[in-house]
C-alpha positions in Angstrom: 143.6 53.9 67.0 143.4 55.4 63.9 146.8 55.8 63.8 147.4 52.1 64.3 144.7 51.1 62.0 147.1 53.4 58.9 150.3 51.0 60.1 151.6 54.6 61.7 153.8 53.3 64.8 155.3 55.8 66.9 158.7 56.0 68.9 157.2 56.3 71.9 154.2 55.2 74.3 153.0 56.6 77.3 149.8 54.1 78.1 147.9 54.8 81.6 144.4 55.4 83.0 142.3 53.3 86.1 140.8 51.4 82.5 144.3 48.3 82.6 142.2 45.9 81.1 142.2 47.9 77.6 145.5 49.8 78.7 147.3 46.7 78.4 145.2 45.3 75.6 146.3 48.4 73.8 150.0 47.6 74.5 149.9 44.2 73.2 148.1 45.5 70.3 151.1 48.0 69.7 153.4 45.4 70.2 151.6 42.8 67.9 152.2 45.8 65.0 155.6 46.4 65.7 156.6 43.6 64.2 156.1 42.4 60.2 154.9 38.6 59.9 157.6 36.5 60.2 160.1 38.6 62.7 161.9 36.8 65.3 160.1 38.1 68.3 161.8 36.3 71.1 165.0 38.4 70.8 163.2 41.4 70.3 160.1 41.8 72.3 161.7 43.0 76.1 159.9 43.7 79.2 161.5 46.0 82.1 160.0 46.5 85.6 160.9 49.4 87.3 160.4 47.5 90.5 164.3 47.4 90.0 166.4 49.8 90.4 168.5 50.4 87.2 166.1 49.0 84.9 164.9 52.5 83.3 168.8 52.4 82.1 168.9 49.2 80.8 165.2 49.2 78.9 166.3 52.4 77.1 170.1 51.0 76.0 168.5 48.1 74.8 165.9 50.2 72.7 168.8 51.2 70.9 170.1 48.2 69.9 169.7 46.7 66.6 166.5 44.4 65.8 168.4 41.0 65.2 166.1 39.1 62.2 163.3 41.6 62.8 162.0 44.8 61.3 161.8 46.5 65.1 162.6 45.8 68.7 159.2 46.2 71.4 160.6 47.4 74.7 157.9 47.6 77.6 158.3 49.2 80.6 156.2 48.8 83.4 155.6 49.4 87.1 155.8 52.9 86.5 154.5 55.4 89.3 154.8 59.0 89.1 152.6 60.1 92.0 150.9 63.3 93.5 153.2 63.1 96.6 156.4 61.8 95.0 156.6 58.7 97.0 157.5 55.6 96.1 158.2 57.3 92.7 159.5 54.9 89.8 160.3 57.6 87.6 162.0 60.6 89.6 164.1 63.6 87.9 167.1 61.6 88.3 165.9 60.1 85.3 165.2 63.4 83.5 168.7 63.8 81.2 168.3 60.1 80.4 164.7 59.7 79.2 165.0 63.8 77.3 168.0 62.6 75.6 166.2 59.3 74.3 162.6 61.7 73.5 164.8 63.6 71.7 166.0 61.3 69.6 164.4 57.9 69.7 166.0 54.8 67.7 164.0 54.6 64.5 164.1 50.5 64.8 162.3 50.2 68.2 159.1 51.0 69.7 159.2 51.6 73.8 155.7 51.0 75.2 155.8 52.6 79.4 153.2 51.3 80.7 152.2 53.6 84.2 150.0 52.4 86.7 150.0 55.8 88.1 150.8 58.8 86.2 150.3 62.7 87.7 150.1 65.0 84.8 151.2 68.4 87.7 154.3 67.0 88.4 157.8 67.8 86.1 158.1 64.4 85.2 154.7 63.1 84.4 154.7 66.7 82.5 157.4 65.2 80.5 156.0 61.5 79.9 153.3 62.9 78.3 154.4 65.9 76.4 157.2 63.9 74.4 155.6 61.0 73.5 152.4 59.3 72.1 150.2 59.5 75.1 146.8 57.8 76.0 144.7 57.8 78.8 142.3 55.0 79.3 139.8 56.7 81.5 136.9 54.3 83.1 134.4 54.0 79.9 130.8 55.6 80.9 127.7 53.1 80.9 127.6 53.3 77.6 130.4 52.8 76.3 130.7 49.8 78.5 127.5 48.4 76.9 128.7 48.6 73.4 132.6 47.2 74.5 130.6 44.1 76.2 128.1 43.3 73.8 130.9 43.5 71.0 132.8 41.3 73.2 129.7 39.0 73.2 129.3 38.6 69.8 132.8 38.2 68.9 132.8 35.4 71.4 129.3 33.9 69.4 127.4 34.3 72.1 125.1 37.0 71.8 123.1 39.0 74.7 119.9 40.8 75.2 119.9 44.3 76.4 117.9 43.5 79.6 120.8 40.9 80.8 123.0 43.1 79.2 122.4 46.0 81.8 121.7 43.4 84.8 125.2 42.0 83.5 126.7 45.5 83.7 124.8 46.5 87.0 126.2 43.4 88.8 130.1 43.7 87.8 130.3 47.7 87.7 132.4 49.7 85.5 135.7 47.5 85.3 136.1 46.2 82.1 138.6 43.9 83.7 135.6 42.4 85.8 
């Protein structure tokens, strides 16, 4: 955050955690400060699932391309699953010389956002999504921390809460911010 907050955007983001309500708030917010006011997003703001095969390839070719009437490109890529038993893998060690050599040396006019719905931090390749890039967990936030995200949300919105309904709120929808 504080790094956001000083304009500092990085290369490269690894976003994941069980929290995807502020996981992918977070990735819009990177996003939204890619770019100065008054780029052309629509050519340069680039979604990839990983849902389909070859599209690790393509996301990272066209994160070096050249911004066209922007300051940066935004390339997201999603539906990324790097799991404790290695199947149904999104990301496999296949795709190790590919996303080193891009780690190594990112293009200085994009920002690539991955986006992993599951992420294990024992295996090679989750190893390396985390240790070359800009990683952040979103871990479920504890009762309170939930309490102050929600009532901030409240009084954003102009509708303030009490902190009896506040709990009985928080008691009846759980811990997912999402909910």
């Amino acid at each position: 955050k504080s790094q956001l907050r000083q304009g500092d955007i990085a290369p490269v983001y690894v976003l994941f955690g069980a929290e995807t309500y502020l996981r992918d708030v977070a990735a819009k917010t990177i996003a939204n400060l890619s770019f100065a006011e008054g780029d052309f997003r629509d050519f340069n703001d680039t979604s990839f699932s990983l849902n389909i095969d070859g599209n690790l390839k393509q996301a990272l070719n066209v994160a070096e391309q050249l911004p066209m009437m922007a300051s940066r490109r935004v390339v997201r890529v999603t539906d990324i699953r790097i799991s404790a038993t290695g199947h149904r893998d999104t990301i496999t060690e296949d795709h190790e010389a590919m996303l080193t050599a891009y780690f190594a040396n990112p293009s200085p006019t994009s920002t690539v956002i991955f986006i992993a719905d599951d992420l294990n931090g024992v295996r090679k390749m989750g190893k390396l999504l985390r240790d070359k890039t800009t990683a952040v967990e979103f871990k479920p936030l504890e009762d309170n921390e939930l309490a102050e995200w929600a009532r901030s949300e409240f009084d954003k919105s102009g509708a303030g809460i009490d902190g009896s309904t506040l709990n009985r709120f928080i008691r009846r929808i759980g811990p997912n911010v999402c909910r």
